[in-house]
C-alpha positions in Angstrom: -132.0 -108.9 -24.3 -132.9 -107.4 -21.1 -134.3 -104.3 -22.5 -136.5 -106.6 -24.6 -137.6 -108.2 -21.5 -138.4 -104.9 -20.2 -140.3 -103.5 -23.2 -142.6 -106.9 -23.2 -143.1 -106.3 -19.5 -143.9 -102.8 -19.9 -146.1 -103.3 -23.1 -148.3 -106.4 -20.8 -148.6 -104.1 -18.1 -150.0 -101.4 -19.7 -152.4 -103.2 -21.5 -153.5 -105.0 -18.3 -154.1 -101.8 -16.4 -156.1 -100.8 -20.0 -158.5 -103.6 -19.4 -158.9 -103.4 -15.6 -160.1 -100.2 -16.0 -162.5 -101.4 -19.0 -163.8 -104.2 -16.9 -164.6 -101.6 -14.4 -166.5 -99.6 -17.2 -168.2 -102.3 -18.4 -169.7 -103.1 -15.1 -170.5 -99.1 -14.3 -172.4 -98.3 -17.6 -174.3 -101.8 -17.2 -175.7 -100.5 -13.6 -176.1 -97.3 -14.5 -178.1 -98.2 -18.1 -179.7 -101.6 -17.4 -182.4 -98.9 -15.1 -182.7 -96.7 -18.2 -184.2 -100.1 -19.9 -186.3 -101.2 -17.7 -188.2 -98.0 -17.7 -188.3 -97.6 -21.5 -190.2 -101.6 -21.5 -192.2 -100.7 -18.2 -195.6 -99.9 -20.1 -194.6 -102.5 -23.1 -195.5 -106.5 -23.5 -192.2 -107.7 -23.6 -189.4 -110.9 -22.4 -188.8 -110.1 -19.0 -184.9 -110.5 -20.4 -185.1 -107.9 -22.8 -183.4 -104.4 -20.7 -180.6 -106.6 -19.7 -180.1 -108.2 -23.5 -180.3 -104.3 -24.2 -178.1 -102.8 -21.9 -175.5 -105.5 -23.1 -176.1 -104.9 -26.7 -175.1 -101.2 -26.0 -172.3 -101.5 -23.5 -169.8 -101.6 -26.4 -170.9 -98.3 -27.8 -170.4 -96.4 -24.3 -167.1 -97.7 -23.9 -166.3 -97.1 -27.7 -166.8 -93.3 -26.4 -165.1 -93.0 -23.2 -161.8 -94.7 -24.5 -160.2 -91.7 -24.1 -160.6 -91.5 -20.6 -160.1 -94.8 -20.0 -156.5 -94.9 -22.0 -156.0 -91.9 -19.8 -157.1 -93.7 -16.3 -155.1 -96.6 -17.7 -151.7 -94.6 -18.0 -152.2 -93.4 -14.8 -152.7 -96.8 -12.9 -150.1 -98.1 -14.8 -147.5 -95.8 -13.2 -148.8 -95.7 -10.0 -148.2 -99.6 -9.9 -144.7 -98.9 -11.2 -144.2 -96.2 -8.3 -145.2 -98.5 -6.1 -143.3 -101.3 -6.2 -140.3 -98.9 -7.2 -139.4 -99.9 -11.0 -139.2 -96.4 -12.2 -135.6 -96.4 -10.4 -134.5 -100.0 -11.6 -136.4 -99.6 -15.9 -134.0 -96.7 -15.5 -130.8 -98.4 -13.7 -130.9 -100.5 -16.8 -131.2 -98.3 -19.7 -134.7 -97.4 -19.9 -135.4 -93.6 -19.2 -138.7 -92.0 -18.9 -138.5 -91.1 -23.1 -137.9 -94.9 -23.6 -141.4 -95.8 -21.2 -143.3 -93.0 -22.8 -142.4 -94.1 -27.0 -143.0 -98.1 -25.4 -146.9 -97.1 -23.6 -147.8 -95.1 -26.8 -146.5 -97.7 -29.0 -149.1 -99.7 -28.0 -151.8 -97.1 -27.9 -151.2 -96.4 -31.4 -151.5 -100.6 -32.5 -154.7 -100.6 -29.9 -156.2 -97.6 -31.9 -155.7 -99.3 -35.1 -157.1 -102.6 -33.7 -160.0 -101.0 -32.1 -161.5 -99.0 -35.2 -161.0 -102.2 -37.7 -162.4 -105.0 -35.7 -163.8 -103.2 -32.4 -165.8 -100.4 -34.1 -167.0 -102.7 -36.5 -168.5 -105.2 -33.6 -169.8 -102.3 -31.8 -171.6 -101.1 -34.4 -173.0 -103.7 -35.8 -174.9 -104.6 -31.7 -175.7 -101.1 -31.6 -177.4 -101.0 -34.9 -179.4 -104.3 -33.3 -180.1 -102.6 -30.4 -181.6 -100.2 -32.1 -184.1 -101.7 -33.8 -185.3 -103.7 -31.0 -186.0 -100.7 -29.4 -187.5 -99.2 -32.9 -189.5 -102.6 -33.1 -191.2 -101.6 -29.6 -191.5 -97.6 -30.9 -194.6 -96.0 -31.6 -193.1 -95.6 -35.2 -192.5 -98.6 -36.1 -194.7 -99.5 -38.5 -192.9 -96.3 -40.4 -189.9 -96.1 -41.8 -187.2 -94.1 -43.9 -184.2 -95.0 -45.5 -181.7 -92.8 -47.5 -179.6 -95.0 -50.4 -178.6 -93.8 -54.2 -181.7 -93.1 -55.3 -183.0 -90.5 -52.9 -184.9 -90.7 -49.6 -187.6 -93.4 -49.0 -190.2 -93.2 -46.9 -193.1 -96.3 -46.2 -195.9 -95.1 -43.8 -199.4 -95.6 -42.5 -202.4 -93.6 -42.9 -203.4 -92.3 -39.7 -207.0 -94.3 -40.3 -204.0 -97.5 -40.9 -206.2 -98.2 -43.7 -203.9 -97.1 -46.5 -200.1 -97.1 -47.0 -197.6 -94.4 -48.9 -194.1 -95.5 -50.1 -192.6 -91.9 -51.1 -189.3 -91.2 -52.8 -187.5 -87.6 -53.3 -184.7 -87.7 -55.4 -183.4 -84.6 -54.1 -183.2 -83.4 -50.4 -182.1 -80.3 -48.9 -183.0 -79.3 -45.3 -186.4 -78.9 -45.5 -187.0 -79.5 -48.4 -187.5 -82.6 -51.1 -187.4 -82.0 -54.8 -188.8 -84.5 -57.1 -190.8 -85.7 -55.1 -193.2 -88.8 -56.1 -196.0 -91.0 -53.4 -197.3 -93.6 -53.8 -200.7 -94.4 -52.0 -201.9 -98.3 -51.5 -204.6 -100.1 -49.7 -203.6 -102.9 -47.5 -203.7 -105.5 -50.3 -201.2 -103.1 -51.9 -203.4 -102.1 -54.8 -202.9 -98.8 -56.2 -205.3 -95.6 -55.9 -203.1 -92.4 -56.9 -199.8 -91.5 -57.3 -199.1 -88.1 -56.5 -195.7 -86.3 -58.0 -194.5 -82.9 -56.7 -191.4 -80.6 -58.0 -191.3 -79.4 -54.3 -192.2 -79.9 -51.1 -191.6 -78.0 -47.3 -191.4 -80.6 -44.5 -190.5 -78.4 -41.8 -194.2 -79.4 -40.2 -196.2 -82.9 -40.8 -198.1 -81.4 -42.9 -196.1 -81.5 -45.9 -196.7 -78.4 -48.7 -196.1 -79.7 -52.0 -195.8 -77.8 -55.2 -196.6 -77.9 -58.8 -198.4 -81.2 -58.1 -200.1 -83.5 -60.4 -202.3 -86.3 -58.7 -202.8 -90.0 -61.1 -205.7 -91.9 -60.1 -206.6 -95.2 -60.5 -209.2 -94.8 -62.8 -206.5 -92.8 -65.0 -207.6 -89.1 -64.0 -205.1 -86.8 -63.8 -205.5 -84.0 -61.7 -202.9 -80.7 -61.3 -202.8 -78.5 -58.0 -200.4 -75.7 -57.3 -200.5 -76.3 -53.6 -201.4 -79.8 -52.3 -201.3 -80.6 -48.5 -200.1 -84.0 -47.5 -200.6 -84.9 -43.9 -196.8 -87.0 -42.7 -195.8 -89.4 -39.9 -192.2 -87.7 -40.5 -191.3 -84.0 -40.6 -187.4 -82.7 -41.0 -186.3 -82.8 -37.4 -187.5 -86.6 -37.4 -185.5 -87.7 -40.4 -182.3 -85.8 -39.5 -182.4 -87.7 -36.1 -183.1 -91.0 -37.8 -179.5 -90.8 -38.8 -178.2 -89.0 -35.6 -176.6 -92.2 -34.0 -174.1 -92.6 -36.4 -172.2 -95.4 -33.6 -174.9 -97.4 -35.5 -172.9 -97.5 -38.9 -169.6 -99.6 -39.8 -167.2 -97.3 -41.7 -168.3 -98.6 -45.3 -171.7 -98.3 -44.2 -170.6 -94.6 -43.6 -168.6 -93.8 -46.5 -172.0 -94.9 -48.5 -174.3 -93.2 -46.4 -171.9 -90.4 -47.1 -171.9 -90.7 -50.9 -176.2 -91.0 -50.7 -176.3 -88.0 -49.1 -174.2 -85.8 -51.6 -175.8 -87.9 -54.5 -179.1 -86.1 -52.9 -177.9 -82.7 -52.0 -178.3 -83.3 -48.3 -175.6 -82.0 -46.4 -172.8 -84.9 -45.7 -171.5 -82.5 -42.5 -172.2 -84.8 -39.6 -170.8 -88.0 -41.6 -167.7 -86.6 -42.4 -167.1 -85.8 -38.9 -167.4 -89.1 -37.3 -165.6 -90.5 -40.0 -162.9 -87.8 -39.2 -163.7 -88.9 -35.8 -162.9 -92.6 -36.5 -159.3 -91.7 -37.9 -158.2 -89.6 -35.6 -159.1 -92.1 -32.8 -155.7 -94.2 -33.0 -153.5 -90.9 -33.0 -156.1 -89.6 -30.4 -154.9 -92.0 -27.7 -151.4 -92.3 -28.2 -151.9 -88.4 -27.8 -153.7 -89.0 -24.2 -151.0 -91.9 -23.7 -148.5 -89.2 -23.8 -150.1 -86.9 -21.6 -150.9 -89.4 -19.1 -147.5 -89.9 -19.1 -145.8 -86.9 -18.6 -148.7 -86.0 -16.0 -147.7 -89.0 -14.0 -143.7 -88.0 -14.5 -144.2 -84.5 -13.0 -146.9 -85.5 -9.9 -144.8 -87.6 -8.6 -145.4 -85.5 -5.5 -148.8 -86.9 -5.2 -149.7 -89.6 -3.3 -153.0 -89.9 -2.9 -154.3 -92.3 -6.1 -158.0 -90.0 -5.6 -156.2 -86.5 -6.4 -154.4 -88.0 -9.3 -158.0 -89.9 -10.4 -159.0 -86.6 -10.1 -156.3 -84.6 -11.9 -157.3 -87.3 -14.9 -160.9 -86.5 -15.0 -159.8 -82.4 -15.2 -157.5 -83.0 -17.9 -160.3 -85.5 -19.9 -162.9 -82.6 -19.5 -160.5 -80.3 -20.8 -159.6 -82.3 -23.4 -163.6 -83.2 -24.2 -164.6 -79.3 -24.5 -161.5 -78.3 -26.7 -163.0 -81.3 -28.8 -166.3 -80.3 -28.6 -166.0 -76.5 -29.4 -163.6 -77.3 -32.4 -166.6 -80.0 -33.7 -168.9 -77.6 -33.1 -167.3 -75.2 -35.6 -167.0 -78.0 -38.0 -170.3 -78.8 -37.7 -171.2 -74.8 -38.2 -168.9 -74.7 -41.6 -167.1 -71.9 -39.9 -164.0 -74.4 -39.8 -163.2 -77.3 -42.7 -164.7 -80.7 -41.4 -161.4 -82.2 -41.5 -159.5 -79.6 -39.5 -162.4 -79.2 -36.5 -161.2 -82.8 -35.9 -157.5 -82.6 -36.5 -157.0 -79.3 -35.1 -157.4 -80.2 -31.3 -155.1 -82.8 -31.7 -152.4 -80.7 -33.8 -152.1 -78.5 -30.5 -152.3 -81.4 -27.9 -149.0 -83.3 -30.4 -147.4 -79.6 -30.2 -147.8 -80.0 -26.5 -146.7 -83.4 -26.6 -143.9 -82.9 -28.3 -142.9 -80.1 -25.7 -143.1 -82.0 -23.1 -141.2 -85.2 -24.7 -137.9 -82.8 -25.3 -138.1 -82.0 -21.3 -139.1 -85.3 -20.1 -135.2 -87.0 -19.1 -134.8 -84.0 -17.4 -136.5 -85.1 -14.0 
């Protein structure tokens, strides 16, 4: 019964220091974004409101990121409280060893992480995705717009003159390159004047190259052209990064995104890393829950609460650029998706697990 006691004690503590430590995030990226904002709607007619709806709208997104640090921080504060107030010596005078604090802590790391991707992820998401297209609604694009689903890549745009529109679909698109490619040109009233159909085209430029092109007028001439130029709003690079905000995207949204793009032959890379990403993420902190631990369980030497702040933030950047270099493979095809993202965590449990046989030894 008392050990029970204990274990609910331990388990509220731990969470509290968790969100102290968010609280103090949320009120850092707020300061440090809502000036971003207010510089991005400096030159725009807009509510005087808006970079502070903004900068809340994407404040669950920034800590979505960082919650590796801040489980981290959070283990770290958590000890130090129980160091100070000298509950190491009496957890342990009643049964409770430093294993038995460590499997409690990442207990409920693990059930956060699973909590956080179903329902947090999917909140966060959703108010990035609106924060987004506020921001696209005040964009000097956004009267264009491109969309990828199962039947290829759309694109609706303006005429530079605005005095016609194109709605264009490739069924097909690799890189640079879209296959099958048909437009559709309209006046403003949305009357037809040609459709033009392409077996290729290079959109490495704005000025699109198509290939083996035949041209249908309105008046029911059909024209055929080997080369045809078509002058875009949109080249490669601005599509790709239309979907490089991913944070944007619930996990079914994802998974489908994921299945448009192979449906299209565009590569699916990116997407299966951040669903990868997602996964890993409740494994991820009771990973960093144990570390935090058995840092905290062999500093006890250290005082000061800066140096072991500090000794946090080395070990998070550590962490980040194993991460990141194993990603980056992933995202290179030199290493399978899956294993770029598992990998750094297979060597940080083997580490873990190291650790855990040594850790009733202090």
């Amino acid at each position: 019964m008392i050990i029970k006691k204990y274990k609910s004690y331990l388990t509220k503590s731990f969470l509290k220091n968790l969100l102290i430590i968010i609280t103090v995030f949320i009120f850092l990226s707020f300061f440090l974004n809502i000036f971003e904002e207010i510089k991005y709607f400096e030159n725009k007619e807009s509510e005087i409101y808006f970079p502070i709806f903004l900068t809340i709208l994407n404040i669950p997104s920034i800590i979505f990121e960082i919650l590796p640090f801040i489980f981290l921080l959070g283990v770290m504060f958590f000890f130090i409280g129980l160091y100070e107030k000298d509950e190491i010596e009496l957890l342990r005078s009643n049964g409770i060893d430093n294993l038995n604090i460590t499997i409690i802590i990442s207990t409920a790391s693990l059930v956060m992480g699973i909590i956080l991707i179903i329902l947090y992820y999917s909140f966060s998401s959703n108010l990035k995705s609106l924060y987004l297209n506020i921001k696209y609604n005040y964009s000097s694009t956004s009267s264009h717009l491109a969309v990828v689903n199962e039947d290829g890549l759309w694109i609706k745009e303006k005429s530079k003159d605005k005095n016609k529109k194109y709605i264009i679909n490739a069924k097909n698109y690799k890189g640079d390159t879209l296959e099958n490619l048909e437009i559709t040109e309209l006046d403003l009233n949305y009357n037809l004047l040609n459709t033009i159909i392409a077996k290729k085209a290079n959109i490495e430029q704005k000025l699109w190259k198509l290939e083996n092109v035949k041209v249908y007028s309105s008046n029911k001439e059909t024209l055929f052209f080997s080369n045809y130029g078509y002058s875009s709003s949109f080249n490669e690079k601005i599509i790709s990064n239309l979907y490089s905000n991913l944070n944007s995207l619930n996990i079914l949204q994802l998974i489908k995104l994921k299945e448009n793009y192979k449906n299209i032959g565009y590569s699916a890379t990116e997407v299966s890393l951040h669903l990868n990403k997602l996964y890993s993420l409740p494994i991820y902190l009771t990973l960093t829950t144990i570390i935090g631990a058995l840092l905290m369980f062999k500093l006890t030497f250290i005082k000061s609460k800066f140096f072991l702040v500090v000794v946090g933030v080395l070990v998070s950047v550590v962490f980040y650029y194993i991460n990141y270099f194993s990603i980056l493979f992933g995202k290179n095809e030199t290493l399978p998706v899956a294993l770029s993202i598992w990998l750094p965590q297979i060597i940080i449990f083997l580490i873990c697990t190291i650790g855990l046989t040594k850790l009733n030894e202090n």
